[in-house]
C-alpha positions in Angstrom: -147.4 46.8 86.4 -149.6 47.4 89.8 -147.1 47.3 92.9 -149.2 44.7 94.1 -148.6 42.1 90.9 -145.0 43.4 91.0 -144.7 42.5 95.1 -146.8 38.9 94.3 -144.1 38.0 91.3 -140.8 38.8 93.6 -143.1 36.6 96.6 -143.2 34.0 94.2 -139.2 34.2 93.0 -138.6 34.1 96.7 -140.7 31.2 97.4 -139.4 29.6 94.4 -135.8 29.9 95.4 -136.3 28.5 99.6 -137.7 25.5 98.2 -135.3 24.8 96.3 -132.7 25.7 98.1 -134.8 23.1 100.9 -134.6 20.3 98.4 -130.7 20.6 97.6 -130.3 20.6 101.3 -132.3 17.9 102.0 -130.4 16.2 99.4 -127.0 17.1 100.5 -128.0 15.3 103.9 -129.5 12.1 102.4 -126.0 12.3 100.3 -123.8 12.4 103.9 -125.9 10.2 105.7 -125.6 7.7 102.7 -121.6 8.3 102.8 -121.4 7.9 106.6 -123.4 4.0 106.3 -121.3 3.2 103.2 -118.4 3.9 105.4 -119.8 1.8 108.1 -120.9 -0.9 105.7 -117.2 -0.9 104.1 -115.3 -1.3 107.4 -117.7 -4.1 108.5 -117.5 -5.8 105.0 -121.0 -7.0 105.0 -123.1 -4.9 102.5 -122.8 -3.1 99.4 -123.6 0.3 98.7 -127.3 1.5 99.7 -128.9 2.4 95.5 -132.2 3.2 96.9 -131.2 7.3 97.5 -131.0 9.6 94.7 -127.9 10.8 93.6 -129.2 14.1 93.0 -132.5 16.5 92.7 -134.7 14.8 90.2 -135.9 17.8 86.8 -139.6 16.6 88.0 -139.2 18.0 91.9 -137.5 21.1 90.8 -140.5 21.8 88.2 -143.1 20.8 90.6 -141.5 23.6 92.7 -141.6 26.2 90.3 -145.5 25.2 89.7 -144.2 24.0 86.2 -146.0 20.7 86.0 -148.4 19.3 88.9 -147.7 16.0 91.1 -148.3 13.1 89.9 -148.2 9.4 91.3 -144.7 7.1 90.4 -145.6 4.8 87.9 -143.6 2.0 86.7 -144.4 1.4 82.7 -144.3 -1.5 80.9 -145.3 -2.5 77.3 -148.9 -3.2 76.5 -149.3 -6.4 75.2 -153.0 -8.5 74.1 -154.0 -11.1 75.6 -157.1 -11.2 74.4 -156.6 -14.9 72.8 -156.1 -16.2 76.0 -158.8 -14.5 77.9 -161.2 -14.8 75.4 -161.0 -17.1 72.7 -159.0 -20.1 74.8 -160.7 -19.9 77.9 -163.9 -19.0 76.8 -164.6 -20.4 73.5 -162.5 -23.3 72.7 -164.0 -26.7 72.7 -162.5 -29.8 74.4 -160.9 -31.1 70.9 -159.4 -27.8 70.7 -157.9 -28.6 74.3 -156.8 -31.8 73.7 -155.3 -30.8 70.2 -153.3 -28.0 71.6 -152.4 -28.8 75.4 -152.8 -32.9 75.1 -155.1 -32.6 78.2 -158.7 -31.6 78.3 -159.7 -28.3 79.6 -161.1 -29.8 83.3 -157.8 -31.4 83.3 -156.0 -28.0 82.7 -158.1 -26.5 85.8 -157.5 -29.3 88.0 -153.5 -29.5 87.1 -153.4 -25.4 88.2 -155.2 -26.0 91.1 -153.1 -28.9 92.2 -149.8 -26.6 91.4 -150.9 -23.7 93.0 -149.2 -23.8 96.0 -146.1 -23.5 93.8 -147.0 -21.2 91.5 -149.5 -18.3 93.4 -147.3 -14.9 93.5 -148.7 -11.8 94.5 -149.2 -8.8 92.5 -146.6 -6.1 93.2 -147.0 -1.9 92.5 -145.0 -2.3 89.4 -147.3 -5.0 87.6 -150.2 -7.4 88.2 -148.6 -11.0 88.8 -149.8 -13.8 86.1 -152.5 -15.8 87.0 -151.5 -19.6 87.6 -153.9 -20.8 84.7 -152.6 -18.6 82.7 -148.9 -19.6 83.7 -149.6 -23.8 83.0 -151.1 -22.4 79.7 -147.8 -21.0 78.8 -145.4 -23.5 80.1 -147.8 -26.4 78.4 -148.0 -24.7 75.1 -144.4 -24.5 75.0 -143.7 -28.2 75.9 -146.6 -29.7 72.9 -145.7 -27.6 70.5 -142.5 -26.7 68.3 -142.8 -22.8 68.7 -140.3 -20.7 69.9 -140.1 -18.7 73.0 -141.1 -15.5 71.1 -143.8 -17.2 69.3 -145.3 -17.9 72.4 -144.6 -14.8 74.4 -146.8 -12.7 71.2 -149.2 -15.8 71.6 -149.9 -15.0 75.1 -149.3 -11.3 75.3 -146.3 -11.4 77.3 -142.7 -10.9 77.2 -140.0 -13.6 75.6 -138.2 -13.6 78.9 -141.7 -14.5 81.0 -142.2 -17.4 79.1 -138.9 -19.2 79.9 -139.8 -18.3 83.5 -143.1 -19.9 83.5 -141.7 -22.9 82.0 -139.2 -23.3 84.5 -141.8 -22.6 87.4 -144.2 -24.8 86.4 -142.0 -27.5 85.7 -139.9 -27.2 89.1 -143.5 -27.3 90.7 -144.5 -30.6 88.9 -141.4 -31.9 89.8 -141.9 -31.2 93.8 -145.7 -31.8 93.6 -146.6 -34.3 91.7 -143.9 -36.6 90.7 -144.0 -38.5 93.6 -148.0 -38.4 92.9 -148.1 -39.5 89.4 -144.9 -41.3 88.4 -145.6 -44.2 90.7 -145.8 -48.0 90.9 -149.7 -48.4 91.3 -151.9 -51.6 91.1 -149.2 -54.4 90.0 -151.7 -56.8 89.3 -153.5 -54.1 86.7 -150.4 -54.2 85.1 -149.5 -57.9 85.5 -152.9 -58.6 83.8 -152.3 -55.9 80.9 -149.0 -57.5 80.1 -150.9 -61.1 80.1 -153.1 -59.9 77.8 -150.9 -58.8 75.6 -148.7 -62.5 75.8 -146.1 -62.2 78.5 -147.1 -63.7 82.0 -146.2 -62.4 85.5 -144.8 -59.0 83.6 -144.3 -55.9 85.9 -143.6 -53.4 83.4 -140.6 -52.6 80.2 -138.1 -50.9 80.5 -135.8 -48.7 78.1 -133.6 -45.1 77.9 -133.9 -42.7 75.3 -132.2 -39.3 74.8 -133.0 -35.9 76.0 -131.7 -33.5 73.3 -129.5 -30.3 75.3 -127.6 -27.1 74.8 -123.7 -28.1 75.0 -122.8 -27.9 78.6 -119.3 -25.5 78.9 -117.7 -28.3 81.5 -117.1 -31.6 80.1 -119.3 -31.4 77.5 -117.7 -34.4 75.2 -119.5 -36.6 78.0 -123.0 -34.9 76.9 -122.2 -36.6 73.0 -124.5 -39.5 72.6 -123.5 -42.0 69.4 -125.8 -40.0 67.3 -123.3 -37.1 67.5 -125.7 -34.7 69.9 -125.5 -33.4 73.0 -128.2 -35.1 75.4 -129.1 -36.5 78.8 -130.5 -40.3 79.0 -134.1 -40.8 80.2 -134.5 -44.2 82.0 -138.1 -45.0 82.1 -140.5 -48.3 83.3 -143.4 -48.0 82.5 -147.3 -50.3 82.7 -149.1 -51.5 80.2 -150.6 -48.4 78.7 -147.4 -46.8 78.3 -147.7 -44.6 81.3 -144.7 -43.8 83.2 -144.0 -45.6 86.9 -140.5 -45.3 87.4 -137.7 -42.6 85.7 -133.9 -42.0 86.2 -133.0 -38.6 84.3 -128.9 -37.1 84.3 -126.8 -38.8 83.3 -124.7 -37.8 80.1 -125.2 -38.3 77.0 -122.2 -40.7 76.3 -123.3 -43.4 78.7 -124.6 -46.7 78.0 -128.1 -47.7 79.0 -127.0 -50.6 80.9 -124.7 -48.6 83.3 -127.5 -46.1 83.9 -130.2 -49.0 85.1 -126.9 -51.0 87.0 -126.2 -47.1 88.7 -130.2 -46.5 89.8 -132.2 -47.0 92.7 -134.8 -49.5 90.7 -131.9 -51.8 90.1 -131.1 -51.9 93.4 -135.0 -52.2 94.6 -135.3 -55.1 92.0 -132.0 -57.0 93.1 -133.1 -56.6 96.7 -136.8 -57.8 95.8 -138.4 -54.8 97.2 -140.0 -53.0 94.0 -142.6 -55.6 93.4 -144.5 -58.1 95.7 -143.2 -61.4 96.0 -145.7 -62.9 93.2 -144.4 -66.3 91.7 -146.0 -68.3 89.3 -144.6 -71.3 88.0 -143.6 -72.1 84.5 -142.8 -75.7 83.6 -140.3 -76.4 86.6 -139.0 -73.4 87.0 -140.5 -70.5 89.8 -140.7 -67.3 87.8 -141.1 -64.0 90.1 -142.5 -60.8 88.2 -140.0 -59.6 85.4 -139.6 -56.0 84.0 -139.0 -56.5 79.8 -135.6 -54.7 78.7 -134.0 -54.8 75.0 -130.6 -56.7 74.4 -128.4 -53.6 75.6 -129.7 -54.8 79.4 -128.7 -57.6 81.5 -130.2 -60.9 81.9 -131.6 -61.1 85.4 -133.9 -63.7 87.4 -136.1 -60.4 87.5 -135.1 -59.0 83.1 -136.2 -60.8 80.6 -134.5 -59.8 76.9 -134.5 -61.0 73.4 -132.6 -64.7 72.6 -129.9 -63.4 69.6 -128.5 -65.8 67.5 -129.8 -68.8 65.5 -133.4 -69.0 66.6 -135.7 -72.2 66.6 -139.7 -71.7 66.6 -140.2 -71.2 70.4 -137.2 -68.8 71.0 -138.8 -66.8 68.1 -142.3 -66.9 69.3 -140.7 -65.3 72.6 -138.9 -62.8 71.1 -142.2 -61.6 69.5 -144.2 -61.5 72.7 -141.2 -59.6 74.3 -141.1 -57.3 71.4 -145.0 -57.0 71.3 -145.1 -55.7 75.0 -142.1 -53.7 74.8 -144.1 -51.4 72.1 -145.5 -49.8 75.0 -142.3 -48.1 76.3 -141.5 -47.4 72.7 -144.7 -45.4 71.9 -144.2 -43.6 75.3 -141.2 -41.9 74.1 -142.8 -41.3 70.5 -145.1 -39.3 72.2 -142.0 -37.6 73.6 -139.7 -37.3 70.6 -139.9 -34.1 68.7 -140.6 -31.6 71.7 -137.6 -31.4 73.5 -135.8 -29.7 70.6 -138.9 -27.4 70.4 -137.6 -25.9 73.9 -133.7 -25.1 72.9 -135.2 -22.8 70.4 
């Protein structure tokens, strides 16, 4: 070997070794400094210990040292996934039946909804991943709430992971919850509504009321309370709602195991109604009697000035044709939950 390759190979051992030994130096003093503020940080009791140093020289800087392999960016890696449905079937293909069969809104409903949530649900993207568009997020949480499949059966839907879904569902539903349901679950035009129900054969009639369950998971902490009488674990839904079924007033909690009755006494709507403050004071009068508007409840509700429920009993002609009218308007509140029933189990699965 020429005395110059030999000289060039022990300048290259030598080299090899000082920047090494530099690194485990440079280590050893990121170690003590780290041991010096985890001593500080245990004495004042107000951190943990500081995971962002290496505990030791990394096999990648060492062979970047010795010139084994060449430097290379810090990438995070994740698992490619397609979303090609989404991207390029849904949003560009599908027609507005195929919108309204699959997310029960049409597709400029679905743009308008994101845009109207975005101030809840915008996130940035980060070096480890591009952040989910906001479209893209309703799409998820929507599909999941119309339709029976399972968290994994959406996630490979969407091209995304099991874990993501659950997240979008609780994001977008937390931001419907602060945006909107002031927005959308409200009163509106009374005498709309008065007029629907008159149409339909009950006068001076402000909306109908009813609970139905919310099938849940079996809460660890009192969970016998969560048992309805159908032997399941649920929360009651209170709901009034207008003429064409459509939500203006909801209680949601309570367990399972209590009766309609004592969740409409326990809410604020029973207290507006008693106090005369939920509707304008609109009387008409029928026969001799001044009749203020009435909300339309089943027989598990009390009789009120402002509740009208079924006569039970032995029934002559005119106490039947008012139980029919009653019944007749109280379909609306009846078909509101159909529309309900069968999707909240979809989203324990």
């Amino acid at each position: 070997m020429e005395p110059s390759a030999i000289i060039a190979a022990v300048l290259s051992v030598v080299n090899t070794s000082r920047l090494i030994v530099h690194l485990f130096q440079r280590q050893m003093q990121r170690n003590r400094a780290r041991r010096q503020r985890k001593l500080r940080e245990d004495m004042n009791s107000e951190r943990g210990t500081d995971l962002s140093q290496s505990t030791g020289p990394r096999p990648i800087e060492i062979m970047v040292a010795m010139g084994h392999v060449d430097p290379v960016e810090r990438r995070f890696w994740a698992r490619e996934t397609s979303t090609d449905w989404w991207d390029r079937i849904v949003l560009q293909v599908w027609d507005e039946s195929q919108w309204l069969r699959n997310f029960r809104m049409r597709k400029g409903t679905f743009l308008e909804l994101c845009e109207l949530l975005s101030p809840a649900l915008k996130r940035q993207d980060t070096r480890m991943r591009a952040a989910l568009t906001i479209q893209k997020r309703v799409a998820i949480a929507l599909w999941k709430l119309t339709t029976p499949d399972s968290y994994r059966s959406v996630a490979n839907q969407f091209g995304v992971g099991k874990s993501t879904v659950g997240v979008a569902v609780m994001q977008v539903a937390h931001g419907i919850v602060d945006l909107l349901l002031s927005k959308v679950v409200t009163l509106g035009d009374v005498q709309v509504i008065i007029d629907g129900f008159f149409s339909m054969g009950f006068p001076n009639c402000g909306g109908a009321i009813d609970g139905t369950h919310i099938p849940i998971l079996g809460p660890d902490h009192q969970g016998s309370q969560y048992i309805n009488r159908k032997g399941y674990f649920s929360m009651v839904l209170q709901a009034l709602v207008d003429h064409k079924g459509r939500f203006t007033n909801i209680n949601v909690g309570w367990p399972g195991k209590v009766h309609d009755a004592r969740v409409f006494k326990n809410s604020g709507l029973f207290r507006r109604l008693q106090e005369g403050i939920y509707f304008p004071d609109r009387k008409i009068t029928v026969g001799d009697v001044e009749m203020p508007i009435v909300i339309l409840g089943d027989p598990a509700y009390p009789l009120m000035p402002w509740l009208m429920k079924p006569y039970t009993g032995a029934l002559d002609t005119e106490k039947e044709l008012f139980n029919y009218r009653l019944s007749k308007c109280r379909m609306v509140v009846e078909c509101a939950f159909g529309r309900l029933k069968g999707r909240w189990r979809s989203l324990l699965t």
